[in-house]
C-alpha positions, 0 to 999 in steps of 0.5 A: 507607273509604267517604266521610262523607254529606253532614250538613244541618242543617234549621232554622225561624228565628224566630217561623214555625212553618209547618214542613210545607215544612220536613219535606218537606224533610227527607224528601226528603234523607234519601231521597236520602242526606243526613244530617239534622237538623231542628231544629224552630220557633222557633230564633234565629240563635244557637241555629242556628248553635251546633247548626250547629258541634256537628253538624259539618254540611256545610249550613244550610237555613233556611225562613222564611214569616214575612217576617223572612228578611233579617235572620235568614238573614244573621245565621246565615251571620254567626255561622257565619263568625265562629264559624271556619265559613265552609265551610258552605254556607248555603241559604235557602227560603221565601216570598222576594221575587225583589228580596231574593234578590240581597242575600242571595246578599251576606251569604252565602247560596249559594242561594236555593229559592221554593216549587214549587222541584222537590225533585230540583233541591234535591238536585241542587243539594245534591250539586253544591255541597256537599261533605261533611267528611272 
């Protein structure tokens, strides 16, 4: 029985709605075996993380150019923990000041993609640190 693929969630949170980065993305994992779901705009952290437990994904990626990533990436990695679902890798990319970076890594986010990051490191990343559910 051939393994499961590794199942990425893609989503915007919040009022950004510059999502070209975002389909970039999503192109590029799919190219490279990923299973994707993108989402689209203008979630909440709430929508996310409900889609998130309904897919039975393996990872969260989140894109924010808005500025609001301090407070929209930790609440998704919160209420995927008090959801039961600890296990999700959650990534954020975006425009991210390298000072915010650390206090992100502590509310949860793995990981960390600025702009200009080479798509092969994402899924390079992807493939060392995700594993897919069984």
């Amino acid at each position: 029985m051939a393994q499961r693929r590794i199942r990425i969630l893609l989503a915007k949170p919040g009022l950004d709605g510059h999502d070209r980065g975002a389909r970039v993305l999503a192109r590029s994992f799919r190219d490279a075996g990923f299973e994707v779901i993108y989402t689209g705009c203008h979630q909440t952290p709430e929508q996310i993380a409900a889609t998130a437990l309904q897919e039975d994904v393996d990872m969260v990626g989140l894109s924010c150019l808005s500025g609001a990533h301090n407070y929209l990436y930790p609440q998704v990695a919160k209420l995927l923990r008090d959801g039961g679902a600890d296990d999700i890798v959650v990534v954020g990319g975006g425009i991210i000041p390298d000072k915010d970076i650390p206090t992100l890594k502590e509310a949860g986010i793995k990981e960390v993609f600025l702009p200009g990051a080479p798509l092969e490191v994402i899924n390079d990343w992807i493939r060392a640190n995700v594993t897919p559910k069984e």
